[in-house]
BAVEXMI-343683 format. One record per residue (C-alpha): residue in three letters; x, y, z. Coordinates in steps of 0.5 Angstrom, whole numbers. Example, Ala and Ser with C-alpha at 12.3 -4.5 7.8 and 13.67 -1.06 7.14 Angstrom:
// residues 2
+------+-------+-------+-------+
: fise :    xx :    yy :    zz :
+------+-------+-------+-------+
:  ALA :    25 :    -9 :    16 :
:  SER :    27 :    -2 :    14 :
+------+-------+-------+-------+
This chain:
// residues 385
+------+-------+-------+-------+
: fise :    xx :    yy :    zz :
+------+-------+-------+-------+
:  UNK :  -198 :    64 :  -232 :
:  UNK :  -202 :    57 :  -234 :
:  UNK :  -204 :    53 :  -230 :
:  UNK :  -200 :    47 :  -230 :
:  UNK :  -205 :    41 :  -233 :
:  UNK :  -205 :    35 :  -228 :
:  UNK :  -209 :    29 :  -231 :
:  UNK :  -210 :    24 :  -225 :
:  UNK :  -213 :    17 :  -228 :
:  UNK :  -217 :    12 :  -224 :
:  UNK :  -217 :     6 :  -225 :
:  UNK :  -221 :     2 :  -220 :
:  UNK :  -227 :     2 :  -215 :
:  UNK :  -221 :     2 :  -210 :
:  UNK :  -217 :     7 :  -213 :
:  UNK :  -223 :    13 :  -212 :
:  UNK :  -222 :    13 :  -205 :
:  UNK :  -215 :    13 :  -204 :
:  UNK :  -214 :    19 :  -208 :
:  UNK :  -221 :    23 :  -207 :
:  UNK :  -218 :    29 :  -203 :
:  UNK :  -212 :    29 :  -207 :
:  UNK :  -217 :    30 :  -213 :
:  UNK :  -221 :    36 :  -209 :
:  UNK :  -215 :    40 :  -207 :
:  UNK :  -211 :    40 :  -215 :
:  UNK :  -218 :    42 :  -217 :
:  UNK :  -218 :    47 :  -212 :
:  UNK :  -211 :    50 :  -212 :
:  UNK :  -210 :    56 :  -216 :
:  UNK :  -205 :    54 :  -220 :
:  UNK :  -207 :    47 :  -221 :
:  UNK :  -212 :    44 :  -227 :
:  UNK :  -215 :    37 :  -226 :
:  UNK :  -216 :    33 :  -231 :
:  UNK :  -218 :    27 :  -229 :
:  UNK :  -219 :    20 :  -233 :
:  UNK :  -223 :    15 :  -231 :
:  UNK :  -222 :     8 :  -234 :
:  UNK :  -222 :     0 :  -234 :
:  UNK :  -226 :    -3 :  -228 :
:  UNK :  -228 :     3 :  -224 :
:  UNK :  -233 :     5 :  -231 :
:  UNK :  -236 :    -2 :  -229 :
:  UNK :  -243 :    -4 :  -226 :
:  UNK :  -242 :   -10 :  -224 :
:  UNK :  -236 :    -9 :  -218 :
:  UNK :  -239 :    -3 :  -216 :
:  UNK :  -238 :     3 :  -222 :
:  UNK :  -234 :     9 :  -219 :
:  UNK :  -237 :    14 :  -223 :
:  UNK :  -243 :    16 :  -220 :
:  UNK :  -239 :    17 :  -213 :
:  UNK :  -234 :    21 :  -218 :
:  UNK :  -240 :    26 :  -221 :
:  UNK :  -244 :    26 :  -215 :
:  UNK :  -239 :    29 :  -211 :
:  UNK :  -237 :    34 :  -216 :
:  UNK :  -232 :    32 :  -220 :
:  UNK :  -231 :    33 :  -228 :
:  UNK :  -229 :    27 :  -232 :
:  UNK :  -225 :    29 :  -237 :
:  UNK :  -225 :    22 :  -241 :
:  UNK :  -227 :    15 :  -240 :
:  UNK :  -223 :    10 :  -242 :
:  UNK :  -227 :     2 :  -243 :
:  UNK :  -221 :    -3 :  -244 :
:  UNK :  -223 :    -8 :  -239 :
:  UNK :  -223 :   -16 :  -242 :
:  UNK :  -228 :   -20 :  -240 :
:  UNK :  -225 :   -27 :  -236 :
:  UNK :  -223 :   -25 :  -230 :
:  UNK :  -217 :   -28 :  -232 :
:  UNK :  -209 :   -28 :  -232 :
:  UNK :  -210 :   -27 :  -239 :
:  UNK :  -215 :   -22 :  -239 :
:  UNK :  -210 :   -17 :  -234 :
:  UNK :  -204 :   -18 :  -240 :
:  UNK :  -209 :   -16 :  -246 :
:  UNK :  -213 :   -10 :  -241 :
:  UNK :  -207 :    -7 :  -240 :
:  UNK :  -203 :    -8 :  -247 :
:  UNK :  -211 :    -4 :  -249 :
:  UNK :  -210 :     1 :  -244 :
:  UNK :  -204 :     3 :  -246 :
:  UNK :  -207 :     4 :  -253 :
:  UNK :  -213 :     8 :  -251 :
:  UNK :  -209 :    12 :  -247 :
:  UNK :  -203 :    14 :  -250 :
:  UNK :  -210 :    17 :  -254 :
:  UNK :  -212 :    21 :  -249 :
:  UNK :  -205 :    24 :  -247 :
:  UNK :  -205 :    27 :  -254 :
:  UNK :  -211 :    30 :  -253 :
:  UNK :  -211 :    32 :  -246 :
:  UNK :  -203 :    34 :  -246 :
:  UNK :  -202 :    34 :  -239 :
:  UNK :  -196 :    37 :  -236 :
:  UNK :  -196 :    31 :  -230 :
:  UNK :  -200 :    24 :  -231 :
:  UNK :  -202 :    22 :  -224 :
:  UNK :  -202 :    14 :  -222 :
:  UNK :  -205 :    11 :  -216 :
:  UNK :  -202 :     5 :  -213 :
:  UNK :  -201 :    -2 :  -216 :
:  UNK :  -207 :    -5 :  -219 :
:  UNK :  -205 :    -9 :  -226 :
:  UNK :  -209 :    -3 :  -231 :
:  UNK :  -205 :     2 :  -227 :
:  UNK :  -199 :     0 :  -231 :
:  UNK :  -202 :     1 :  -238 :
:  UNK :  -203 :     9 :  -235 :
:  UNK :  -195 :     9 :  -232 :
:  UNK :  -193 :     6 :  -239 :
:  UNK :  -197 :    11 :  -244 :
:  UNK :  -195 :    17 :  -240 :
:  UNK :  -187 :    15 :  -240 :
:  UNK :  -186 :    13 :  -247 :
:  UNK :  -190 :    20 :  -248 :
:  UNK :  -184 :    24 :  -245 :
:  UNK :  -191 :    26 :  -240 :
:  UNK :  -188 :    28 :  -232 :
:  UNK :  -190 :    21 :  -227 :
:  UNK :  -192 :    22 :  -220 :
:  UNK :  -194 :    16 :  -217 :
:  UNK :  -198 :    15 :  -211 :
:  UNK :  -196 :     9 :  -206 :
:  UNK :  -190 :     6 :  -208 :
:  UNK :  -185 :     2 :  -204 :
:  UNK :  -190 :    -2 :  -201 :
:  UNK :  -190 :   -10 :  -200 :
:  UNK :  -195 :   -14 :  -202 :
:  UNK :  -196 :   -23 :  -203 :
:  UNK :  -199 :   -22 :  -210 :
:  UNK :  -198 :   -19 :  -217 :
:  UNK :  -198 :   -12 :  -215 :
:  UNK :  -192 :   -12 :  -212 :
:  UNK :  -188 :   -13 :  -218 :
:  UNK :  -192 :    -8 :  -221 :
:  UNK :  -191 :    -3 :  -215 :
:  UNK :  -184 :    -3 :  -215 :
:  UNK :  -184 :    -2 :  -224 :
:  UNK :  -188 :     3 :  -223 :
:  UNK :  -184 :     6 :  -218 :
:  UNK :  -178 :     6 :  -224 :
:  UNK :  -182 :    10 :  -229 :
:  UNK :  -184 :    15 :  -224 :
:  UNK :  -180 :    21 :  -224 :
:  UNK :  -184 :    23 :  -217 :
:  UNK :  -186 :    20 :  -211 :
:  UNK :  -191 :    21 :  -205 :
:  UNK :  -191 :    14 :  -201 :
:  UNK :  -196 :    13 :  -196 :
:  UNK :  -191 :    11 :  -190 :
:  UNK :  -183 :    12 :  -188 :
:  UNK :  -182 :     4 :  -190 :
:  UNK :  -185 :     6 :  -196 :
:  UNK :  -180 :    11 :  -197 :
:  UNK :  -174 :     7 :  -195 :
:  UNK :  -176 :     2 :  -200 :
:  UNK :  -177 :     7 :  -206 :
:  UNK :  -170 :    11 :  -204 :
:  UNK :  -167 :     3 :  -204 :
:  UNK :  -169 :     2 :  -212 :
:  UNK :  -166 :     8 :  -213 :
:  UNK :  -169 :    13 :  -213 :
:  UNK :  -167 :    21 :  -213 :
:  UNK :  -168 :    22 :  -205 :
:  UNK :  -170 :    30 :  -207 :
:  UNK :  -176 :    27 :  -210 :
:  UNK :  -179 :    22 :  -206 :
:  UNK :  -184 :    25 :  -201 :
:  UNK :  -188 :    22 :  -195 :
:  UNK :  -194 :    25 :  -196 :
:  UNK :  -199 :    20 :  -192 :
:  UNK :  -204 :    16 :  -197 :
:  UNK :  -210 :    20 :  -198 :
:  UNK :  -215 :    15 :  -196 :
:  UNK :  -213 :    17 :  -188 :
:  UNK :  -215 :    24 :  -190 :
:  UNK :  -222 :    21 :  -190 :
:  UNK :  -222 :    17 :  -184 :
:  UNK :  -220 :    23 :  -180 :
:  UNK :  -226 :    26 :  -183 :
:  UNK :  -230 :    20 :  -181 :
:  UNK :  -226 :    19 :  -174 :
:  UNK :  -230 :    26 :  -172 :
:  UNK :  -237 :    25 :  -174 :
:  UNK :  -237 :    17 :  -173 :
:  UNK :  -245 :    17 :  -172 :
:  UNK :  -248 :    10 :  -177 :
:  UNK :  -253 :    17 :  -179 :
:  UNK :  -256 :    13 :  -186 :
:  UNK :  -258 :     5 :  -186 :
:  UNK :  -254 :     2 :  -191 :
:  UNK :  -260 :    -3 :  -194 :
:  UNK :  -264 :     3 :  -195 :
:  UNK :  -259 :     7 :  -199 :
:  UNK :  -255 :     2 :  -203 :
:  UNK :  -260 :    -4 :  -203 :
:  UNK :  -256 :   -10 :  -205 :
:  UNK :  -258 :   -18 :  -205 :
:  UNK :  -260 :   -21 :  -198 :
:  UNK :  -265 :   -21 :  -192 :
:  UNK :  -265 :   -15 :  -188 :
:  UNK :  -260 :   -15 :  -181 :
:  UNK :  -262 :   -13 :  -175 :
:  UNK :  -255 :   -10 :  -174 :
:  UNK :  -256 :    -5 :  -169 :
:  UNK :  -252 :    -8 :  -163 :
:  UNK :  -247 :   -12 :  -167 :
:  UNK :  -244 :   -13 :  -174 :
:  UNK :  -239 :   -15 :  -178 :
:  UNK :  -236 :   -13 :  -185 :
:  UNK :  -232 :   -18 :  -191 :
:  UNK :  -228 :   -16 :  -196 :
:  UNK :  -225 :   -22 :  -199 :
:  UNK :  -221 :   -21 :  -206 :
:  UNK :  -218 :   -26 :  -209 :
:  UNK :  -210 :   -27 :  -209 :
:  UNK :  -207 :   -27 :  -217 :
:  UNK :  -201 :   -32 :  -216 :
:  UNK :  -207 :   -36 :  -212 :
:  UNK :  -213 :   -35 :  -217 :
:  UNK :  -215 :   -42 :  -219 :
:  UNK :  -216 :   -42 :  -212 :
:  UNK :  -221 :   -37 :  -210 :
:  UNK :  -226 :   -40 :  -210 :
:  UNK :  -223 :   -45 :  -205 :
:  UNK :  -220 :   -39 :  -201 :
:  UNK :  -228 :   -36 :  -201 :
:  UNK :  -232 :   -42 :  -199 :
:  UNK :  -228 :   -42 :  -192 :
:  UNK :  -229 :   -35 :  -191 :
:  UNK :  -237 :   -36 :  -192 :
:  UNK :  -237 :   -42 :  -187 :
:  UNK :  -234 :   -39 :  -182 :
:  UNK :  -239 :   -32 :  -183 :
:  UNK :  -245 :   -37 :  -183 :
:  UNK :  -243 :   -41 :  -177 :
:  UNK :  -242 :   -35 :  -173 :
:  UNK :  -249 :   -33 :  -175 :
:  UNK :  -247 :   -26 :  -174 :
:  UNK :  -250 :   -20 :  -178 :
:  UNK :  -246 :   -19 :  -183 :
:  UNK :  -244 :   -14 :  -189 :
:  UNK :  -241 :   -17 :  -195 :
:  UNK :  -238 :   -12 :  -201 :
:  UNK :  -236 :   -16 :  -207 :
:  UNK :  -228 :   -17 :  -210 :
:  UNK :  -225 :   -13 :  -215 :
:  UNK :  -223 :   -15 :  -222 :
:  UNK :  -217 :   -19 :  -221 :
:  UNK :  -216 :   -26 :  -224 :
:  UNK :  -219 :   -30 :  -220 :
:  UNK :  -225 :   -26 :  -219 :
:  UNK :  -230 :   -31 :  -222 :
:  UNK :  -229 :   -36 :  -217 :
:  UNK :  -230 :   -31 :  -212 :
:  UNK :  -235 :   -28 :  -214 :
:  UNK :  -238 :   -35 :  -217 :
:  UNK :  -238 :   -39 :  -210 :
:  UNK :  -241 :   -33 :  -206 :
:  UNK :  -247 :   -34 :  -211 :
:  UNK :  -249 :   -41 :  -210 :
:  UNK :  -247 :   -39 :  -202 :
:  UNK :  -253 :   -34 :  -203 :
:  UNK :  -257 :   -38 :  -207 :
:  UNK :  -255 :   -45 :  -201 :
:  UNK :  -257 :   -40 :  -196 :
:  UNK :  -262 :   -36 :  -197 :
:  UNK :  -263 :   -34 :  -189 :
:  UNK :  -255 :   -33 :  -188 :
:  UNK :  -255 :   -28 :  -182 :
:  UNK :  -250 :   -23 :  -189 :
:  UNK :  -252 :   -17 :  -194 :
:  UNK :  -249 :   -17 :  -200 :
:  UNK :  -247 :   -10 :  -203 :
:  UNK :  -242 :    -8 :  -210 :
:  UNK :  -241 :    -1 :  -207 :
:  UNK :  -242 :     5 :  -202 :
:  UNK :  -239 :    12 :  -201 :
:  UNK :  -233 :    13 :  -198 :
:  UNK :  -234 :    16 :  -193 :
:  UNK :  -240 :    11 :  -191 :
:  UNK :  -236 :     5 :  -192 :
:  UNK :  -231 :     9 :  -187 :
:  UNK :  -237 :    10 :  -182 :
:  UNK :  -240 :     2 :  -184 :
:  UNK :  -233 :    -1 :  -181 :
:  UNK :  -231 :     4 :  -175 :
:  UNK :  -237 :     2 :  -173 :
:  UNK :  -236 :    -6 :  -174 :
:  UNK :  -234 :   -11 :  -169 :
:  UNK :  -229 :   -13 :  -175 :
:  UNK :  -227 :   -13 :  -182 :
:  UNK :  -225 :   -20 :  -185 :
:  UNK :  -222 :   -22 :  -191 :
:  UNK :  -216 :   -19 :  -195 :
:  UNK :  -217 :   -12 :  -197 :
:  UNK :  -212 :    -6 :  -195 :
:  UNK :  -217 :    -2 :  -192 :
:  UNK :  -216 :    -7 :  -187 :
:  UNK :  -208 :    -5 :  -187 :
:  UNK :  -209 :     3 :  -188 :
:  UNK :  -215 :     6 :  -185 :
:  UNK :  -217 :     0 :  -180 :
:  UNK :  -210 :     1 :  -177 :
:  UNK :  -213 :    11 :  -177 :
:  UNK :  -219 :     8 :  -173 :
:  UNK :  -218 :     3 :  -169 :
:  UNK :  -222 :    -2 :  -173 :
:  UNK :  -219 :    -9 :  -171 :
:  UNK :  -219 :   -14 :  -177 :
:  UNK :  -217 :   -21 :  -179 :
:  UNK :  -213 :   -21 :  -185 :
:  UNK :  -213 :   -27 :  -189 :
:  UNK :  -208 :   -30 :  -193 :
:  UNK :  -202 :   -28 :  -196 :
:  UNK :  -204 :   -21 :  -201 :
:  UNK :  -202 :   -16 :  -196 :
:  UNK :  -196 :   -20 :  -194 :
:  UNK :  -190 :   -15 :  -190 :
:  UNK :  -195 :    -9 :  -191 :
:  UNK :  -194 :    -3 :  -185 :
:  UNK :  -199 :    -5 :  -181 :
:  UNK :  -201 :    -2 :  -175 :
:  UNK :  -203 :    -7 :  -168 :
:  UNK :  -211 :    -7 :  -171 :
:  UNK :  -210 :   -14 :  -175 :
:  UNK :  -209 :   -21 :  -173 :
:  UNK :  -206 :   -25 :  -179 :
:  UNK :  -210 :   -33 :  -181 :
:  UNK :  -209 :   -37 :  -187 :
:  UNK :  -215 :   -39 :  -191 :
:  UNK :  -218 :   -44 :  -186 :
:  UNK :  -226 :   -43 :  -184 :
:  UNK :  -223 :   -45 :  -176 :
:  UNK :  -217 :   -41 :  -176 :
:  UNK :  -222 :   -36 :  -178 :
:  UNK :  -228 :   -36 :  -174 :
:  UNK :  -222 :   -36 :  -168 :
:  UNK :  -219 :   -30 :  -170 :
:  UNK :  -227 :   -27 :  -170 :
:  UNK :  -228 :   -29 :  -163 :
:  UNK :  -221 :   -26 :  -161 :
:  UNK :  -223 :   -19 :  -162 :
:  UNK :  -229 :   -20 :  -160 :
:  UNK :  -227 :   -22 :  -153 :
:  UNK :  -222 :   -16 :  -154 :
:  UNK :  -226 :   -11 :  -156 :
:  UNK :  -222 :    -4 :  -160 :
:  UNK :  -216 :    -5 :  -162 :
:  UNK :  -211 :     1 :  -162 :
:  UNK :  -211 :     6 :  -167 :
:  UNK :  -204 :     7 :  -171 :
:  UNK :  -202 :    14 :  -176 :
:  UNK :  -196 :     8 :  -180 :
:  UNK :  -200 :    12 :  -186 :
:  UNK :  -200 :    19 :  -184 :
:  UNK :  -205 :    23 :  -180 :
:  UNK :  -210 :    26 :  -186 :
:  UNK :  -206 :    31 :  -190 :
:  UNK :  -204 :    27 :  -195 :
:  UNK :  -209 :    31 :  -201 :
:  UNK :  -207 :    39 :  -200 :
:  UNK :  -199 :    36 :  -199 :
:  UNK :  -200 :    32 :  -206 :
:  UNK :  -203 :    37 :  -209 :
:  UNK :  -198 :    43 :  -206 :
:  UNK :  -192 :    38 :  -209 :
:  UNK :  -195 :    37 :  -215 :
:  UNK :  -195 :    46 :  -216 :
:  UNK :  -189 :    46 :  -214 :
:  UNK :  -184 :    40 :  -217 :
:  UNK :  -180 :    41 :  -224 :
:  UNK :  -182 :    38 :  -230 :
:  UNK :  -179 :    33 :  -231 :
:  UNK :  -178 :    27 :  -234 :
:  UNK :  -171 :    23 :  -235 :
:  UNK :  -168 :    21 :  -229 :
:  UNK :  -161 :    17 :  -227 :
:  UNK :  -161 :    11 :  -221 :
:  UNK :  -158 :    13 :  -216 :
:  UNK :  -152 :    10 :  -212 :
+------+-------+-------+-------+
């Protein structure tokens, strides 16, 4: 009997984390072929290009999809989107998958869910029924409407996606796949590599040995024009602290520019700030970076998802992860540079915070790939009353 061809797409930097060991176990199982895309933002240099992870760690690009827009912008998500369509109803023709897999909620992930239902292809949907304060939410929950299976990361999250309406015999709470790596970090958690030497980056060297932080601030679509206002408190209160600190750039979002913009004129300001800044890192070795840290700052669902596995506390900005299941490891402030420096000073006084397993426990990937051998080809369906 064939294999049933499952071709995963990745969109986005993020988006390789959240499914890498879903990725190795399809491309183990015996009656499961791999044909993975990658495309839009995670093909781009200058916010931390996934490919070379994807390739090192031995995984064959099936196609690459370039369709992002310049510009950071509202406009430039519509029209990536609307290109991404295109270019991938392109590649489905070549490739005939039996099920096209999407990941989670970014803008250009919608443009791989339209292509695939309009093409009459089987789609599974990795992390719906979460809530978020941004544009993802809606694009979440449309997504989970063209889907025809889904694998949520929590039990809220199920009941959520069985509320739109969805056929409960094909909604499975599979974990999200990101734990599976924490779990293999939460083993070996030594700091075994020095981050400035491997992945270089831009900013004095640290003396972080003893104690560190981490950022990872993004901007919020429904708040972009005010990215760069949002960001500028988060580097203030980083600078007042004067603790060494690991900074990672944002995401193509709209609003992108003005984060990214205000952390290059802080650098250029500051040329001794107490921060390194980086575009990317393995994995893993971002897991080892944070279980090691004194605290993650910013608005990065890391800081929900595998902060929460490992016990990792976290100050959480803003209004992007607004109502997502979360664990006690997050302490939630507004973009205000004393609320945040409070926040800091908590966990800092309070030291680890408790560990949750409110996005499953690290078998995530072998259950998504065991279903997907599994479910029946499908794609019409009827809303559930």
């Amino acid at each position: 009997m064939a294999k049933r061809k499952i071709c995963v797409v990745v969109t986005a930097r993020p988006s390789y984390s959240r499914v890498k060991t879903a990725l190795k176990a399809i491309d183990e199982h015996p009656e499961l072929e791999l044909q993975l895309v990658v495309a839009a933002s995670a093909l781009l240099d200058r916010y931390g290009s996934a490919v070379q992870y994807i390739e090192s760690d031995g995984f064959e690009i099936k196609s690459r999809v370039f369709n992002i827009l310049e510009g950071e912008n509202l406009t430039a998500a519509a029209k990536t989107t609307g290109i991404g369509i295109l270019e991938l109803a392109s590649v489905f023709e070549n490739l005939k998958p039996d099920i096209v897999v999407t990941i989670a909620d970014r803008f250009e992930t919608m443009a791989t869910a339209i292509a695939a239902s309009y093409m009459n292809i089987p789609l599974a949907h990795i992390q719906g029924g979460e809530v978020t304060g941004n544009i993802d939410e809606k694009v979440r929950h449309s997504i989970t409407k063209l889907a025809d299976y889904h694998f949520v990361a929590s039990e809220g999250a199920k009941e959520r996606v069985l509320k739109l309406g969805e056929e409960p015999a094909q909604v499975y709470n599979t974990g999200c796949p990101s734990i599976d790596l924490a779990a293999e970090v939460l083993e070996n958690s030594a700091f075994n590599f020095n981050p400035i030497e491997k992945y270089g980056g831009v900013g004095r060297s640290l003396d972080y040995i003893s104690d560190y932080l981490v950022v990872m601030q993004h901007p919020v679509t429904t708040e972009y024009a005010e990215s760069r206002l949002h960001v500028n408190q988060t580097l203030e209160a980083i600078k007042e602290l004067d603790i060494p600190t690991f900074w990672f750039w944002p995401n193509v979002d709209a609003g992108s520019d003005g984060t990214s913009g205000a952390i290059r004129t802080f650098r250029e300001r500051n040329p001794k700030t107490n921060i390194h800044f980086f575009k990317n890192m393995e994995p893993q070795d971002f897991l080892r970076l944070l279980i090691n840290s004194k605290c993650l700052i910013g608005n990065s669902s890391v800081g929900i998802r595998e902060c929460a596995f490992l016990g990792v506390p976290v100050v959480n900005i803003g209004s992007r992860q607004t109502r997502r299941d979360r664990g006690l490891n997050v302490i939630d402030v507004d973009y205000k540079k004393r609320s945040i420096i409070e926040a800091i000073n908590s966990w800092l006084s309070e030291g680890d915070a408790a560990r949750s397993n409110v996005y499953g426990g690290g078998e995530a990937g072998s259950r998504i790939a065991e279903l997907l051998s599994k479910v029946p080809i499908r794609f019409h369906k009827t809303i559930v009353y």
